[in-house]
C-alpha positions in Angstrom: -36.1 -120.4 -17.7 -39.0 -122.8 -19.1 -40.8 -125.0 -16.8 -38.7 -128.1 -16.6 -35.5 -126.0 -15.9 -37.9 -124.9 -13.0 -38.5 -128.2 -12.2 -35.2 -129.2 -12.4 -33.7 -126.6 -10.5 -36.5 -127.3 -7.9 -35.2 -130.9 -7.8 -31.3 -130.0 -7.3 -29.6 -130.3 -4.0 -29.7 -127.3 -2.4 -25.6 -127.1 -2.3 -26.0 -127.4 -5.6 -27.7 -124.6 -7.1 -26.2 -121.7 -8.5 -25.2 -119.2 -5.9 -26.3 -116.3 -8.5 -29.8 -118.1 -9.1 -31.4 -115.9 -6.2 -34.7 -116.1 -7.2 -34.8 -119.9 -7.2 -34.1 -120.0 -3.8 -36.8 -117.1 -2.6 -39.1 -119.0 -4.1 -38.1 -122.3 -2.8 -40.2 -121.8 0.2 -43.3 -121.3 -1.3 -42.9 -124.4 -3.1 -40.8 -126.9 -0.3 -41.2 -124.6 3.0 -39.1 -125.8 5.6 -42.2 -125.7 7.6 -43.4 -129.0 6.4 -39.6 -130.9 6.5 -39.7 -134.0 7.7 -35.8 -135.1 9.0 -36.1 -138.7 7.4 -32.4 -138.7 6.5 -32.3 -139.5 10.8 -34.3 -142.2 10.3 -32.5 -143.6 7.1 -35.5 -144.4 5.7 -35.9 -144.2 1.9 -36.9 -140.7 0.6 -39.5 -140.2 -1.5 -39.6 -138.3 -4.6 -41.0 -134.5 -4.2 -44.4 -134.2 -5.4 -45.0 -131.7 -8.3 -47.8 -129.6 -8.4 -49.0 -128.0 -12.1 -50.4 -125.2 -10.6 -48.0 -124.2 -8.4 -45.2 -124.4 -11.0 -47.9 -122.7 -13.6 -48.0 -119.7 -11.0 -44.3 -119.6 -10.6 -43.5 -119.3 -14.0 -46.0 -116.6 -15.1 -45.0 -114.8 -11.9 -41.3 -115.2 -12.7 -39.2 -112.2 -14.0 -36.9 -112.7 -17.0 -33.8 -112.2 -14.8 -32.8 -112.9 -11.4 -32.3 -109.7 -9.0 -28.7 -110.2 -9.1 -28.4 -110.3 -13.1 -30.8 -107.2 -13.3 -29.6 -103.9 -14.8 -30.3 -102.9 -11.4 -28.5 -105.5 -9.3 -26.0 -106.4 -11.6 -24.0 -104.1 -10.0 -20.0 -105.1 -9.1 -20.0 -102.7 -6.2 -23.3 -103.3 -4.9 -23.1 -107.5 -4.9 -19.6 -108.4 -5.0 -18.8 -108.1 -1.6 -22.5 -109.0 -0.6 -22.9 -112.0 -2.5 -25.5 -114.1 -0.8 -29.0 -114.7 -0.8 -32.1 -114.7 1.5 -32.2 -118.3 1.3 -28.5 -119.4 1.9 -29.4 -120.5 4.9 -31.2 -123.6 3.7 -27.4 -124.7 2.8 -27.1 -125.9 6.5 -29.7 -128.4 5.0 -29.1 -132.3 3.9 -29.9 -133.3 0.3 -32.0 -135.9 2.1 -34.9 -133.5 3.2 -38.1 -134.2 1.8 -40.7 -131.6 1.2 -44.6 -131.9 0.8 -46.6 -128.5 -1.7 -49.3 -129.4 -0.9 -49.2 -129.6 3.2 -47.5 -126.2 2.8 -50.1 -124.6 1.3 -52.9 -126.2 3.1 -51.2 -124.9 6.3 -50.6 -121.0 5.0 -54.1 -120.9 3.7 -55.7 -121.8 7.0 -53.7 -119.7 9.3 -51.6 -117.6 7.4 -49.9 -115.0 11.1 -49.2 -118.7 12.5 -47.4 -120.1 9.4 -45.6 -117.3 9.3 -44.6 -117.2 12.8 -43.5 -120.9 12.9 -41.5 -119.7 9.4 -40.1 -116.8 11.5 -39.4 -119.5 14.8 -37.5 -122.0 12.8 -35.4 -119.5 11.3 -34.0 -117.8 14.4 -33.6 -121.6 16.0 -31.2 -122.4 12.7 -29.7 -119.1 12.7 -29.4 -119.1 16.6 -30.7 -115.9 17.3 -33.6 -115.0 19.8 -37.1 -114.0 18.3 -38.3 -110.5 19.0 -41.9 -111.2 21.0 -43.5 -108.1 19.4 -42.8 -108.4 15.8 -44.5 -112.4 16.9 -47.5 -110.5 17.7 -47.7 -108.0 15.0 -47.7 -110.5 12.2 -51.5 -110.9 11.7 -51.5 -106.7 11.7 -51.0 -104.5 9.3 -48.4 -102.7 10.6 -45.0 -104.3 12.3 -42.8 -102.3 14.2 -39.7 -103.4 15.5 -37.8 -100.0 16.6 -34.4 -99.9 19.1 -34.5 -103.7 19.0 -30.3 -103.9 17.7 -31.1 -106.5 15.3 -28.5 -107.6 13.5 -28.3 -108.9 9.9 -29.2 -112.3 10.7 -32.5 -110.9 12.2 -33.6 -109.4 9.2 -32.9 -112.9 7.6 -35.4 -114.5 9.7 -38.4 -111.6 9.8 -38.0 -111.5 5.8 -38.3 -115.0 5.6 -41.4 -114.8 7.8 -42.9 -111.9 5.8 -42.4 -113.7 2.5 -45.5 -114.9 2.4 -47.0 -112.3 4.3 -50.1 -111.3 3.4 -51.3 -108.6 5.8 -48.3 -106.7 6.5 -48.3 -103.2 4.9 -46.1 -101.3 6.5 -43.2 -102.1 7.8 -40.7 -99.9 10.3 -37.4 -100.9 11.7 -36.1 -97.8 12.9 -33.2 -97.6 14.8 -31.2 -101.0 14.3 -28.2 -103.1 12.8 -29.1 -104.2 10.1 -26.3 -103.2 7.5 -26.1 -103.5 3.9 -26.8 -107.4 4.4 -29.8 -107.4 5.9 -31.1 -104.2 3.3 -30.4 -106.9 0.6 -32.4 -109.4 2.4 -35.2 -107.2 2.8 -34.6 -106.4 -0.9 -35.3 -110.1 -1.7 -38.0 -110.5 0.4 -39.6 -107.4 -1.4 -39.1 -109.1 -4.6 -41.8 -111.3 -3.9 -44.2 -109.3 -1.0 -45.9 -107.0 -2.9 -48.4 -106.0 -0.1 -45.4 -104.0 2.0 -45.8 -100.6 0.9 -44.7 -98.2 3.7 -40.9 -99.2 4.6 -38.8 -97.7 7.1 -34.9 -98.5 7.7 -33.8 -95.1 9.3 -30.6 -95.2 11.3 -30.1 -98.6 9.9 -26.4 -97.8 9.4 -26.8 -100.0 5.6 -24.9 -97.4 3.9 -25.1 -97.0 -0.2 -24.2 -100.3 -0.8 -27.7 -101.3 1.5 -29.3 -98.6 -0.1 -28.7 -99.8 -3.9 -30.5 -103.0 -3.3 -33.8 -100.9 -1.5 -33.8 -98.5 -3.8 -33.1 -101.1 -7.2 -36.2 -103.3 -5.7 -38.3 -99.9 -5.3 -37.9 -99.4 -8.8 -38.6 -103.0 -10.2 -41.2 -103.6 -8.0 -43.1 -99.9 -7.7 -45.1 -100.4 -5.2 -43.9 -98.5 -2.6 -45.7 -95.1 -1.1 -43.1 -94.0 1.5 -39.9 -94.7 1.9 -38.1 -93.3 5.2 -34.1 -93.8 4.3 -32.5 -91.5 6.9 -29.8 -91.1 8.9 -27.7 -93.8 7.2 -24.3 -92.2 5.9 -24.8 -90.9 2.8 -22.5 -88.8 1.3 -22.4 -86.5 -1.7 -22.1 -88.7 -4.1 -24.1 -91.1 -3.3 -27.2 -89.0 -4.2 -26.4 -90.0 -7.7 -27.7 -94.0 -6.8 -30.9 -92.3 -5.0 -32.0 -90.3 -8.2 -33.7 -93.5 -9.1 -36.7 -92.7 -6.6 -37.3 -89.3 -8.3 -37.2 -90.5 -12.2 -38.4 -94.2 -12.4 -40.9 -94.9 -9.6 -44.6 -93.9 -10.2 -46.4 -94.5 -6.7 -43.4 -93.0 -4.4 -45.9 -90.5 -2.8 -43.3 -89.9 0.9 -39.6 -89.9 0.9 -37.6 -89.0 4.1 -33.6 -89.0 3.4 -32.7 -86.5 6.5 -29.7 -86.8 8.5 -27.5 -87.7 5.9 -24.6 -85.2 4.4 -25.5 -84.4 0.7 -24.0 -81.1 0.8 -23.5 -79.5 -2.3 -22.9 -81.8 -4.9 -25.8 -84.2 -3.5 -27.9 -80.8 -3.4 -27.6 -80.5 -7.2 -28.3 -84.0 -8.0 -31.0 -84.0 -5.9 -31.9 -80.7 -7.3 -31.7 -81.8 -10.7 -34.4 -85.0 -10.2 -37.1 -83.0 -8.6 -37.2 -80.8 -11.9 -38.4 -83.7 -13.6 -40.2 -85.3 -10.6 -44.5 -85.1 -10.6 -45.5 -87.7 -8.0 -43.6 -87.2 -5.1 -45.7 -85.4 -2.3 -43.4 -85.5 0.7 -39.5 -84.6 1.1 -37.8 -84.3 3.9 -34.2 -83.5 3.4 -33.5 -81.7 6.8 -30.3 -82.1 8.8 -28.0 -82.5 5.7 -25.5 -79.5 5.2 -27.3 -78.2 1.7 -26.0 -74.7 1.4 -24.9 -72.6 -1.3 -25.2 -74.1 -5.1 -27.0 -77.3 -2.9 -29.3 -74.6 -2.1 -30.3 -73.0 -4.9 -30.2 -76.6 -6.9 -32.6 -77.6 -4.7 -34.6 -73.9 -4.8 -34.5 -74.5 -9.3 -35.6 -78.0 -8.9 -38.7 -76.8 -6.5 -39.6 -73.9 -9.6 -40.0 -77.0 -11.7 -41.8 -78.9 -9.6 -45.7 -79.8 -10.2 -46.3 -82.7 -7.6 -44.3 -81.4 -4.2 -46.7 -80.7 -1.6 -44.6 -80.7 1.7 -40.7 -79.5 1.8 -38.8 -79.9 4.7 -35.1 -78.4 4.3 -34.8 -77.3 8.3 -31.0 -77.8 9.6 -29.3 -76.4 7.1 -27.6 -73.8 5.4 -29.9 -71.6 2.7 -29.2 -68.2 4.2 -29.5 -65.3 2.2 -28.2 -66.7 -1.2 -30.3 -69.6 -0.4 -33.8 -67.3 0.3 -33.1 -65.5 -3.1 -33.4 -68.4 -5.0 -36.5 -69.9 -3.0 -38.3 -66.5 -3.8 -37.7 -67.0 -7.4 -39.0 -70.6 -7.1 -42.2 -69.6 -4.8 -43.1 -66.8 -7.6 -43.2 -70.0 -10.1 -44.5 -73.1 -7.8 -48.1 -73.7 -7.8 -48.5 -76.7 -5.6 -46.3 -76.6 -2.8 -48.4 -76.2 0.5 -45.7 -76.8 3.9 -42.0 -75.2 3.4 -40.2 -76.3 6.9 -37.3 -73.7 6.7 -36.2 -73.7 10.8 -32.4 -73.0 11.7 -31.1 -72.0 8.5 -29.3 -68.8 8.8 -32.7 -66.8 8.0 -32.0 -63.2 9.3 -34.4 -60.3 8.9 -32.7 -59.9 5.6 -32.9 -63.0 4.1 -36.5 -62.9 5.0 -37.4 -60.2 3.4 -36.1 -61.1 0.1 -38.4 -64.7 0.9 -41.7 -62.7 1.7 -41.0 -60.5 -1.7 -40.8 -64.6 -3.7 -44.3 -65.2 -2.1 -46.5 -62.0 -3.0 -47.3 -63.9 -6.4 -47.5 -67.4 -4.5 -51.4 -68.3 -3.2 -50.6 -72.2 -2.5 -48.6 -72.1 0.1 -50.3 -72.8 3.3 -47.9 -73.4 6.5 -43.9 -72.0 6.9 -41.6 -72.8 9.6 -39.3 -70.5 10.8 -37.9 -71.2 14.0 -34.9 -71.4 14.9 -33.7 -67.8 13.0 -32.3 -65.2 13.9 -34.6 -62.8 12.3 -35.2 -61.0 15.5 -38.6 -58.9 16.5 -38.8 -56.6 13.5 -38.9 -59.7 11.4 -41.8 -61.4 13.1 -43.6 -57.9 12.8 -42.8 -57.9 9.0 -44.3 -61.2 8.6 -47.2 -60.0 10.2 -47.4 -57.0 8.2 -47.0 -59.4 4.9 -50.2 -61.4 5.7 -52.1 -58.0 6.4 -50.7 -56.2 3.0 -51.4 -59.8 0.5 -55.5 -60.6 1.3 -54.7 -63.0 -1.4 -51.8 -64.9 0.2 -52.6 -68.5 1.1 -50.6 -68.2 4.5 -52.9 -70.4 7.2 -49.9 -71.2 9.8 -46.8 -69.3 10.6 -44.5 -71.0 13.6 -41.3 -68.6 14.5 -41.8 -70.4 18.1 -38.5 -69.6 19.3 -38.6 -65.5 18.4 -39.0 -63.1 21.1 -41.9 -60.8 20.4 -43.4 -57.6 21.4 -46.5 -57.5 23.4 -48.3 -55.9 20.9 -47.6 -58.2 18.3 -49.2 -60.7 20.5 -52.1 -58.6 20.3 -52.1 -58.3 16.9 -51.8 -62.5 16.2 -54.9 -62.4 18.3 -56.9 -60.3 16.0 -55.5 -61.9 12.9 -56.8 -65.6 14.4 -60.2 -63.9 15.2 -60.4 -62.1 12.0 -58.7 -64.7 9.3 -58.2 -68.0 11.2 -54.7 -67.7 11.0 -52.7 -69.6 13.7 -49.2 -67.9 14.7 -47.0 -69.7 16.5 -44.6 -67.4 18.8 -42.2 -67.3 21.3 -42.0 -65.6 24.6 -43.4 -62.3 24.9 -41.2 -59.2 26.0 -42.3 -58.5 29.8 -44.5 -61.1 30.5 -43.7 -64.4 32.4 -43.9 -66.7 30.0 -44.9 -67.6 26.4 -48.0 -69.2 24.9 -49.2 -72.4 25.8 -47.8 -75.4 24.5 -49.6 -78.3 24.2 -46.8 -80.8 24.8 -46.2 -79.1 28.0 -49.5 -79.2 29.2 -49.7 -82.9 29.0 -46.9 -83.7 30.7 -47.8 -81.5 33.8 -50.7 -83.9 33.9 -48.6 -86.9 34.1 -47.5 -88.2 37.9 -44.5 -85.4 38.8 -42.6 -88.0 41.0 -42.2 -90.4 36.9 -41.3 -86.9 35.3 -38.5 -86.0 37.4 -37.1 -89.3 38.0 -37.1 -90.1 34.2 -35.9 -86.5 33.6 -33.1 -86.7 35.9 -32.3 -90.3 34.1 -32.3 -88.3 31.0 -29.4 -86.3 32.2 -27.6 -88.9 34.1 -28.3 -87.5 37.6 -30.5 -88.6 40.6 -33.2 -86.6 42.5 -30.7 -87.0 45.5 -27.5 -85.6 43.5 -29.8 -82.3 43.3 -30.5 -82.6 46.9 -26.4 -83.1 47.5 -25.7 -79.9 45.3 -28.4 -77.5 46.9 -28.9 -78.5 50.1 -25.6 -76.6 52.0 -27.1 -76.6 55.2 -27.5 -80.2 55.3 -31.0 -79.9 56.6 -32.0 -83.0 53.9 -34.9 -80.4 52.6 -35.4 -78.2 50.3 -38.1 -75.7 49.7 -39.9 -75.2 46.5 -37.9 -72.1 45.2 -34.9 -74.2 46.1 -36.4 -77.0 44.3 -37.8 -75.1 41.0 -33.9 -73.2 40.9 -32.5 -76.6 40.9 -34.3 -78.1 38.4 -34.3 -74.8 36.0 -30.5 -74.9 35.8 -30.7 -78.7 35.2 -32.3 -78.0 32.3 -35.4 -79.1 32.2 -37.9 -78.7 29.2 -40.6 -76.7 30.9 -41.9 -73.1 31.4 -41.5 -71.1 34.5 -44.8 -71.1 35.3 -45.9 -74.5 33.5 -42.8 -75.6 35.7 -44.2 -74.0 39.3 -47.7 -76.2 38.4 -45.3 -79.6 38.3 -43.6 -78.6 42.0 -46.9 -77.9 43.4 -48.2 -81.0 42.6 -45.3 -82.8 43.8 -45.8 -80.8 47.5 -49.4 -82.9 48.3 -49.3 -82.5 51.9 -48.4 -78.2 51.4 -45.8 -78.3 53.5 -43.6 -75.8 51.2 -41.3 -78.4 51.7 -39.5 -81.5 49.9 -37.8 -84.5 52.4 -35.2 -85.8 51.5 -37.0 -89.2 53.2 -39.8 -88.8 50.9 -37.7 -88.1 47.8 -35.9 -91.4 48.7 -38.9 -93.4 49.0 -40.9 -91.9 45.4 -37.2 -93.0 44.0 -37.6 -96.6 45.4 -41.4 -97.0 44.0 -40.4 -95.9 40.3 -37.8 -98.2 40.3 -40.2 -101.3 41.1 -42.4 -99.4 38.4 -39.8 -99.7 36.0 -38.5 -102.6 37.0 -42.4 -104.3 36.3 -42.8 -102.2 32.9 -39.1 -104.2 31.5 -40.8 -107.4 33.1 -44.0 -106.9 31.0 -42.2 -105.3 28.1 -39.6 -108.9 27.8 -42.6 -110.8 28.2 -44.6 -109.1 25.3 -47.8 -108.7 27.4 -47.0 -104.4 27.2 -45.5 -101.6 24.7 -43.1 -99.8 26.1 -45.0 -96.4 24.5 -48.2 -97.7 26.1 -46.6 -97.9 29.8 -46.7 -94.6 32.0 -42.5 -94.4 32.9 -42.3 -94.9 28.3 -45.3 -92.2 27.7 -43.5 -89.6 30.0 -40.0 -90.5 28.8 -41.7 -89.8 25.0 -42.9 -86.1 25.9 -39.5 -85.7 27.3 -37.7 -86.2 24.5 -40.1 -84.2 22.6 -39.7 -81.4 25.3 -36.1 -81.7 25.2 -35.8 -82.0 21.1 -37.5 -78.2 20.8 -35.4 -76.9 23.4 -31.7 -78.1 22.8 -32.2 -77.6 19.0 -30.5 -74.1 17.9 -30.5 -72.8 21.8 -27.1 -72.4 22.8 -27.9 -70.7 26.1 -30.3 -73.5 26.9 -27.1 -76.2 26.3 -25.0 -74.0 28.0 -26.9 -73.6 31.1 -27.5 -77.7 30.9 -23.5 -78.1 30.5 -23.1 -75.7 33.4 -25.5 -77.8 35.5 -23.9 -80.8 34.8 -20.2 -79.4 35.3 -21.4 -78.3 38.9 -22.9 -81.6 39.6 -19.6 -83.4 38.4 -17.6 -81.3 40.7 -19.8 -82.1 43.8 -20.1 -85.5 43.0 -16.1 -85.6 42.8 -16.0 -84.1 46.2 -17.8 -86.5 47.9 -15.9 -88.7 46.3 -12.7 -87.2 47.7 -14.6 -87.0 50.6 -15.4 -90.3 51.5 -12.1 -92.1 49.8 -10.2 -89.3 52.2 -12.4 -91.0 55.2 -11.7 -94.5 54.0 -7.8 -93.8 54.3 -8.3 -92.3 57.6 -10.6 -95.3 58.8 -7.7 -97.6 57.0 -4.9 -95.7 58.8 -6.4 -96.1 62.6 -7.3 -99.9 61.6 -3.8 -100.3 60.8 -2.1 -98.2 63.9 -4.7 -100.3 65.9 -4.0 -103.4 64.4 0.2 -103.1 64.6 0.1 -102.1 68.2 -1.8 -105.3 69.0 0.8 -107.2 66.8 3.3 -105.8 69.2 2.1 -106.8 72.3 1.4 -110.4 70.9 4.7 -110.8 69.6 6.3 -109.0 73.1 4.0 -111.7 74.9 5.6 -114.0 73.0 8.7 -113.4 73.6 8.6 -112.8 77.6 6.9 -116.6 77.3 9.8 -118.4 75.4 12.3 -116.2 77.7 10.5 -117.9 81.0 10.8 -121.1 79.1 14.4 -120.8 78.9 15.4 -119.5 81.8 13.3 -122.6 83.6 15.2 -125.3 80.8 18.5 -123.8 82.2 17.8 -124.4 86.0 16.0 -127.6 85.0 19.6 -128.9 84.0 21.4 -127.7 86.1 20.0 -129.3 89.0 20.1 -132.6 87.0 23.8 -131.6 87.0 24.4 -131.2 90.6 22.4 -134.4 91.2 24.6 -136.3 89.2 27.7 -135.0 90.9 26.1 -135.4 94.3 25.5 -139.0 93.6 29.3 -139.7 92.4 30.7 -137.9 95.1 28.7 -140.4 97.5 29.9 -143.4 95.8 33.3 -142.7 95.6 33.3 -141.7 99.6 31.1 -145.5 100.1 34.1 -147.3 98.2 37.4 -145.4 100.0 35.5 -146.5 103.3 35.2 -150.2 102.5 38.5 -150.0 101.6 40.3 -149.0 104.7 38.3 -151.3 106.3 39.4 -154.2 104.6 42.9 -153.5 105.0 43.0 -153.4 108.5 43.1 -149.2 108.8 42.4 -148.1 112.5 41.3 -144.9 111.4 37.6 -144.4 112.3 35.2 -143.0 109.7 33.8 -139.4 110.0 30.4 -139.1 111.7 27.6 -138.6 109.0 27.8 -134.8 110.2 31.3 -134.5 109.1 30.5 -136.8 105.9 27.9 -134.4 104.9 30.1 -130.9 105.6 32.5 -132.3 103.2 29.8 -132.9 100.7 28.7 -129.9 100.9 32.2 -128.1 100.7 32.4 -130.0 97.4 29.9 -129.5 95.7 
């Protein structure tokens, strides 16, 4: 487009542009940021006409790609855009025509204070979107790195932060691991990227964007080739969508890391895969782990690795090369020159399956560090390693980690002299008939952490309390528990520590020396680390603290770590944490029976209590309205007689005054007489 189609699409109505013209509308806020609006359309006041500034459309246009994103080779994609079609800048629909925009205040403002621009970019955004802004990604905008892990943003949050970044220009790397973005905000990111040149380290692991995400990263990696590590994991690949990530290994040039683990390539993914490292000379990093390869994805992968002249590190742990998979590594470690780390833990690697490896790298002097732990290649397959790097002076072998194979005391002995002698470190596991294995440095720190954080958070971990332990071991319900008690208890919970690195962390825990651990005192450590925790969430949702930084989130890291290296390939391990939990379940439910059986008792005499006091009320009651009666009945009954009494008076007063006025000679009764005859009536 020449430059007055520029200007003329920088004129139009927003509404009004072309919904495929995607690149007009990134570029509409360098040019009109929404920034520098001013709502006049509230006002009804004229609105002036939009300055136009030479330079700024001079840089626009000589910046300007032939083709929109969208009508790209790349993005002109049906499957990848039809049921995504929208645009970073869509947003600015919810705009009136009537908004004005002023350049040259814009870029006044950006050049002064380029993290606050950004941020009031980023601020305006999540008002119009009606999201909440994420504090730390606020504060990492005048870094070079910005990390927003675990946050669940959503898609409309990666509208806002790559609006924000657009004009970013001290952001390099970039990592949003662990969110919601989906295949709309990856397309967002991807037009964002169009125009940020400086982001060079991206990272949308467990971003659940899917292929149809990954088309528009991986189409804008190409275009733009800037990129030198791209971290693309754990977002639902399947087989044949390797075949849209082949892109990365044959048209990008300064792609030095790529990290596509946790996905499920399996066979068919394997070969494709395979297939672009042959012709592959920059990449230096892969890391392909946790992604079924096995069988012809194996030894695709092994033939592409022969071919190889740039691969430095390999990571293919978590999967399935077994034997037929080592035979075709050996042929490719006889050929490859440059590869230094192979990362080869839990893959079926018996002592078999390792000789045939060690016989590929007799010829091989570049590699410098393997991994095998995890395998089942038992205590005569350690020895042969060892026996490898004493028979091959010219083998470049500096690091061997089997950390999870039994080994013989002697052997241990051996590794010694070989570190003395050659500086070669050996990494092992637990020696037969000792107590314990090597040190390990991740254990070691946390012992030095505060005992009372590590349990609690450990115990979090697992979704049990310190007092559920006490509830489970503590049958004579003396509410204590010794140290043995204590350390048995926590060994069949699982936790991620030596015996003896394990016995250091109770003693610590026993300050006073009593050999013993209240319950009280339990209680009380419980009710401090939850006002700890409580004031790290405070300071974390204010942005004044990183989680990683606090005490509770540097402890819960080592954890995980802990817990990581020794859940992965341990069955026993899980099985004796399953058990654990299964036995706390059931005492749990007991209580629980216990208590609701108690509740229905307490219930039962409440209500026995309660209807006997009904009874007497309502036989009160009754007794009550029976006097009340009975009293009514005699009431009336002597107004009854009364009455009668009174009539038979009357008539007697009126038969009297009768027979005297006729002359009778009779002589009335005497009053005693009158009143017998009263009575005899009535």
């Amino acid at each position: 487009m020449d430059i007055a189609g520029e200007m003329s699409t920088a004129r139009t109505p927003i509404s009004k542009i072309s919904e495929n013209d995607n690149r007009s509308l990134i570029k509409r806020p360098q040019t009109a940021s929404p920034y520098v609006m001013a709502v006049k359309y509230r006002n009804k006041a004229k609105v002036a006409s939009r300055k136009t500034n030479r330079a700024i459309i001079t840089r626009r246009r000589t910046g300007r790609r032939k083709a929109s994103l969208i009508d790209s080779e790349y993005g002109g994609c049906e499957s990848s855009f039809h049921t995504y079609n929208t645009s970073l800048t869509d947003l600015f629909d919810e705009f009136n025509d009537d908004f004005d925009f002023d350049e040259e205040e814009s870029e006044s403002r950006s050049d002064k204070d380029p993290a606050s621009y950004c941020e009031n970019q980023y601020r305006r955004m999540c008002k119009m979107l009606n999201i909440s802004p994420v504090s730390s990604f606020i504060r990492e905008l005048s870094k070079k790195r910005v990390s927003v892990r675990h946050r669940s943003l959503c898609p409309k949050d990666a509208k806002a932060m790559s609006v924000a970044l657009l004009e970013n220009p001290t952001v390099q790397i970039l990592d949003m691991t662990d969110n919601e973005i989906g295949p709309k905000g990856a397309l967002y990111l991807a037009e964002m990227l169009t125009d940020n040149r400086i982001i060079t380290d991206l990272n949308l692991s467990d971003n659940q964007i899917g292929i149809e995400g990954a088309k528009h990263i991986v189409n804008i990696a190409v275009e733009v080739d800037n990129f030198t590590s791209l971290n693309l994991s754990g977002n639902g690949f399947r087989e044949f969508d390797a075949i849209h990530l082949t892109k990365l290994f044959e048209d990008t040039h300064n792609l030095l890391r790529l990290t596509l683990s946790h996905n499920e390539f399996r066979e068919f993914g394997g070969k494709v895969i395979g297939d672009a490292l042959k012709i592959n000379d920059t990449l230096e990093e892969l890391d392909l782990s946790w992604n079924h390869l096995r069988f012809d994805g194996a030894d695709a992968i092994a033939d592409g690795l022969a071919l190889n002249q740039g691969l430095k590190k390999l990571d293919i742990s978590w999967n399935g090369f077994s034997m037929r998979g080592c035979e075709s590594l050996a042929k490719a470690l006889g050929f490859n020159e440059y590869l230094i780390e192979l990362n080869l833990e839990c893959n079926r690697i018996n002592k078999d399956a390792l000789e045939k490896l060690l016989k590929g790298m007799k010829t091989n002097q570049s590699l410098e560090v393997l991994k095998l732990g995890w395998n089942p290649i038992t205590t005569k397959g350690a020895q042969m390693i060892l026996d490898f790097i004493n028979d091959n002076p010219t083998s470049g072998l500096k690091k061997v980690d089997i950390r999870t194979q039994l080994v013989e005391k002697e052997f241990s002995e051996n590794v010694k002299r070989l570190k003395e002698d050659k500086d070669i470190m050996f990494i092992h596991g637990p020696i037969r008939g000792d107590h314990g294995v090597g040190e390990d440095d991740d254990e070691l720190s946390l012992i030095d952490e505060n005992p009372i954080i590590v349990l609690m958070e450990f115990g979090h971990m697992n979704g049990f309390r310190l007092t559920d332990l006490f509830s489970v071991f503590d049958k004579d319900g003396s509410k204590s528990l010794d140290l043995s008690e204590i350390k048995t208890g926590l060994m069949m919970a699982g936790i991620p520590l030596q015996e003896h690195c394990l016995e250091l962390l109770i003693d610590k825990l026993d300050d006073d020396d009593s050999g013993e651990i209240e319950y009280a005192e339990m209680m009380q450590a419980q009710m401090i680390h939850r006002r700890q925790k409580a004031q790290m969430m405070k300071d974390i949702a204010d942005g004044s603290v990183d989680i990683e930084k606090t005490e509770v989130g540097r402890v819960r890291g080592k954890l995980h770590k802990l817990m990581a290296k020794h859940m992965d390939g341990n069955p026993a391990f899980k099985r004796r944490v399953d058990d654990f939990k299964k036995l706390l379940e059931s005492s749990q439910k007991d209580e629980i029976l216990r208590k609701e059986f108690e509740k229905k008792v307490a219930m039962r005499r409440s209500s026995k209590v309660e209807r006997e006091r009904k009874q007497e009320i309502t036989k009160a009651t009754e007794e009550a309205l029976q006097d009340i009666i009975e009293a009514d009945t005699i009431e009336s009954q002597m107004h009854v007689d009364t009455n009668k009494l009174s009539n038979l008076t009357l008539e007697k007063v009126d038969k009297d005054h009768t027979l005297l006025n006729n002359g009778t000679n009779k002589t009335p009764r005497s009053n005693k007489n009158e009143n017998d005859w009263i009575a005899l009536h009535v």
